[in-house]
C-alpha positions in Angstrom: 0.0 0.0 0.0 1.3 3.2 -1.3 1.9 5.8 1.3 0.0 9.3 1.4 1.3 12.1 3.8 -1.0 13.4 5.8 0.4 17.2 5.1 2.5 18.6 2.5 3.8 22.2 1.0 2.4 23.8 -2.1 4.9 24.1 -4.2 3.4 26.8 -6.6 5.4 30.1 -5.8 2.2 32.7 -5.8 0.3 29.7 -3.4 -2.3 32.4 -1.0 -0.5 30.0 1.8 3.0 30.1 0.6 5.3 28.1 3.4 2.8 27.1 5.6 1.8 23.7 6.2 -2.0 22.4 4.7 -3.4 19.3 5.1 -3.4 16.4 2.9 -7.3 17.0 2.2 -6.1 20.7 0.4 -4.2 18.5 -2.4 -5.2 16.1 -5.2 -3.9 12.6 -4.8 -1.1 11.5 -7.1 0.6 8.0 -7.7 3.8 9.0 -9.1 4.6 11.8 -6.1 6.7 11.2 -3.5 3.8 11.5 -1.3 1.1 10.5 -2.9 -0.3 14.1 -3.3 -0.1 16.4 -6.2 2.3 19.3 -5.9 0.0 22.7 -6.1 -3.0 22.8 -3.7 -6.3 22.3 -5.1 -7.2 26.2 -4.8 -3.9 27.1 -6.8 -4.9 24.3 -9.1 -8.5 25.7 -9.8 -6.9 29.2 -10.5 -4.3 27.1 -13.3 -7.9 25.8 -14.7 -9.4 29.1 -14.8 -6.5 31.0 -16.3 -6.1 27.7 -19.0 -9.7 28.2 -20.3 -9.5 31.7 -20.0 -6.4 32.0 -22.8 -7.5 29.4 -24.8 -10.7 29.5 -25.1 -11.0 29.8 -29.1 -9.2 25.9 -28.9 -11.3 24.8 -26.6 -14.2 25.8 -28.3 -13.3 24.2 -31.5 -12.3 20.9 -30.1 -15.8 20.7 -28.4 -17.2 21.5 -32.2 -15.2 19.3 -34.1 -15.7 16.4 -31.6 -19.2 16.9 -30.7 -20.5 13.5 -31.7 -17.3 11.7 -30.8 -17.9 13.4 -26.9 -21.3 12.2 -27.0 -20.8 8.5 -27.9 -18.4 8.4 -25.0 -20.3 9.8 -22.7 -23.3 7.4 -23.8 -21.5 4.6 -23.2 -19.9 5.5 -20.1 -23.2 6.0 -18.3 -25.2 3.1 -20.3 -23.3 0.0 -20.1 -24.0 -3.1 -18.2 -23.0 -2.8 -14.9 -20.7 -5.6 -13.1 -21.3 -8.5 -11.6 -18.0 -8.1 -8.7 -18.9 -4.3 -8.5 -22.3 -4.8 -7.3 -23.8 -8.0 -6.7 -22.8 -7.6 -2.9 -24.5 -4.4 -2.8 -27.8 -5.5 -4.3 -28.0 -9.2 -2.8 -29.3 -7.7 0.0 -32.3 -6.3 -1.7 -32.4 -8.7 -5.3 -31.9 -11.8 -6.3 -28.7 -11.6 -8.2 -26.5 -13.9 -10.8 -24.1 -13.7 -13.4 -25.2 -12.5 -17.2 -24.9 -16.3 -18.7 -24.1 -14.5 -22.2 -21.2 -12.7 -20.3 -20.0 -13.6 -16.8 -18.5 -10.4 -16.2 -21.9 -8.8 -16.3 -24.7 -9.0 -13.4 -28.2 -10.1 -13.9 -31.3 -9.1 -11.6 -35.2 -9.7 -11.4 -37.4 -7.1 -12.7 -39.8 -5.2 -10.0 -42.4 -5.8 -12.1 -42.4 -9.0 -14.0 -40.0 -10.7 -12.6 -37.9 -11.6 -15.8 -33.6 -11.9 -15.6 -32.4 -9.1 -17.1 -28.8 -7.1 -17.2 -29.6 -3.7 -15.4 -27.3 -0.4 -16.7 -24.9 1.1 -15.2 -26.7 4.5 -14.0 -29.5 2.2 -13.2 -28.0 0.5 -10.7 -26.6 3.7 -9.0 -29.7 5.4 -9.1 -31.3 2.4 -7.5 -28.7 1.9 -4.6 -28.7 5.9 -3.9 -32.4 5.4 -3.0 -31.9 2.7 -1.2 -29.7 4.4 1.4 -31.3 7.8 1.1 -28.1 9.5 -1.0 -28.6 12.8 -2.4 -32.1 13.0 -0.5 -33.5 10.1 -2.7 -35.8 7.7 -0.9 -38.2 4.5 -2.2 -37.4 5.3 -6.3 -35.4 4.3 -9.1 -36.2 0.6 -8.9 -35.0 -1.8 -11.7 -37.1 -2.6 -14.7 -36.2 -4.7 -17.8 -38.3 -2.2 -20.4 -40.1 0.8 -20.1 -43.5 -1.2 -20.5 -42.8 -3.1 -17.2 -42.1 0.8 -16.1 -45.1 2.1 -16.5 -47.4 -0.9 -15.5 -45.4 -0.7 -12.0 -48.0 0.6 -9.4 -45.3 2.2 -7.6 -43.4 3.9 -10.7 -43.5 7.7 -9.3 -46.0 7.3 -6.8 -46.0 10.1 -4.6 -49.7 10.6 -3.5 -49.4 9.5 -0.3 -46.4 10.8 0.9 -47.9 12.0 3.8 -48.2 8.3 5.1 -43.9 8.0 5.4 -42.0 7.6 7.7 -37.7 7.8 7.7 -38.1 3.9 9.0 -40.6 2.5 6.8 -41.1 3.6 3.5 -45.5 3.7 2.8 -44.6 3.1 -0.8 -42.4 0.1 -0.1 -45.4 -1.2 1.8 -47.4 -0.4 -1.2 -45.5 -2.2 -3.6 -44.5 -5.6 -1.4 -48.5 -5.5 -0.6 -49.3 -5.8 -4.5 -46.8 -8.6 -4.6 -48.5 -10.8 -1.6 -51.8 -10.0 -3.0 -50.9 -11.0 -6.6 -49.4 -14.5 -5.9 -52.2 -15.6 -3.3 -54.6 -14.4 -6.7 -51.9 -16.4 -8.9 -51.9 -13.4 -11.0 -55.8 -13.3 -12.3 -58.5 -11.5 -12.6 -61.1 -11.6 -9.5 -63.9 -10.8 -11.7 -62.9 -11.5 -15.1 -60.5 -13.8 -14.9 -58.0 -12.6 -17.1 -54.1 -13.3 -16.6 -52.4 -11.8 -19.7 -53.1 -7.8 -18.5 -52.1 -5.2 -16.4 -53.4 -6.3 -13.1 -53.8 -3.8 -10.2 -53.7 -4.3 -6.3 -57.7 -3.3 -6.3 -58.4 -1.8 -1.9 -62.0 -3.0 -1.1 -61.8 -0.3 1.2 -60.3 3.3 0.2 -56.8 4.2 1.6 -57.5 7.7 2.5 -61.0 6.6 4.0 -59.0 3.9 6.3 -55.4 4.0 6.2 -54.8 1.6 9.3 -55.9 -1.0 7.4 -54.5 0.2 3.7 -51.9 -2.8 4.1 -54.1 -5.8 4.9 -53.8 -8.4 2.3 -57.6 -9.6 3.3 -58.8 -5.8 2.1 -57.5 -6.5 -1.3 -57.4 -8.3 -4.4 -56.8 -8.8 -7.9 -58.6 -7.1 -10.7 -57.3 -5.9 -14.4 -57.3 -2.8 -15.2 -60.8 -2.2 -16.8 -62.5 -4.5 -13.8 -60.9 -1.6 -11.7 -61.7 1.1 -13.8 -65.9 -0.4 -13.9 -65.8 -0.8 -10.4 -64.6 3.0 -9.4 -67.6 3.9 -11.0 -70.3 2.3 -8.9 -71.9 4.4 -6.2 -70.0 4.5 -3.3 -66.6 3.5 -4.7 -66.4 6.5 -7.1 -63.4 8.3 -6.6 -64.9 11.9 -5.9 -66.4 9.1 -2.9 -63.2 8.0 -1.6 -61.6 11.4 -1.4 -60.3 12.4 2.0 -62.5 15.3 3.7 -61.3 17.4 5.8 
């Protein structure tokens, strides 16, 4: 293991803390220094930045221009490829079933939240879902992993934020939400209560409203299956309208 000091000089002559000591969190890390640690402090380095674009700003400008498309590509596939099986399956076999891509073994593999299929999440993907996870960047209960945009927007939890009001920093209301639609989709085996289809959208129907009677929102026995046009006829019978199941105050 390569040793880092733990403070250094600046070595740049017109340095704002010329001979005095900083420490090593002032200075970019460096393999091929001495010590680990670049020579010019990070605020003399920003300055060098600055002054760089400043006088060549014409070059700069017509690199960008000439390698527009070329900058693009790369950044595409930088944040779209497949992400790694070592990088992350230790991360995400906590929350997912997890294996290796059997195309390509260097690749990981996870469930969809929606239809269950093995698919190879991206990159970004994966990232965005694990910053939710542990509430980075003020994410929390988003970002989940889906194997097309289809399974996206049949997810009942895809950008639900109605009820909001129900969280809590310890239990997530719309991680209820969606776990709830799973338990009350197998014990249904995935059909229809009133028309028995199987081969549909099918929604996690509440016999009785959420906002009417939110204690019991997350009983399995107060829901069940229906498709999506069973659900739609039956929110428009008296008394399970939704102008009926609003919330008044």
């Amino acid at each position: 293991m390569k040793y880092i000091a733990t403070e250094a000089f600046c070595t740049n002559k017109n340095c704002h803390l010329k001979g005095q000591i900083q420490p090593a969190s002032n200075f970019h890390k460096r393999k091929n220094s001495r010590n680990g640690l670049n020579n010019y402090c990070k605020h003399c380095v920003s300055i060098q930045n600055k002054e760089y674009k400043r006088t060549h700003k014409k070059e700069i400008q017509e690199y960008e221009k000439n390698n527009k498309e070329m900058r693009r590509n790369i950044s595409f596939k930088c944040h779209h490829r497949q992400a790694y099986y070592d990088t992350y399956a230790k991360q995400l076999n906590v929350y997912y079933e997890v294996r290796r891509d059997p195309k390509d073994e260097q690749y990981i593999q996870v469930k969809c939240d929606n239809c269950d299929e093995w698919f190879s999440p991206e990159n970004n993907h994966v990232i965005n879902r694990l910053s939710s996870i542990n509430g980075i960047g003020g994410k929390t209960g988003g970002s989940r992993l889906y194997c097309s945009d289809v399974c996206k927007q049949q997810c009942p939890v895809y950008r639900q934020q109605k009820y909001t009001k129900f969280q809590k920093k310890d239990n997530n209301y719309r991680e209820l939400q969606y776990q709830l639609r799973t338990l009350v989709l197998e014990r249904d085996e995935y059909t229809c209560q009133i028309c028995g289809k199987t081969d549909c959208k099918l929604v996690c129907h509440h016999i009785t409203g959420v906002e009417l009677n939110p204690i019991e929102s997350a009983d399995i026995d107060n829901s069940i299956t229906l498709c999506e046009d069973c659900d739609k006829h039956v929110h428009t019978l008296p008394g399970c309208r939704r102008i009926d199941l609003r919330c008044r105050k």
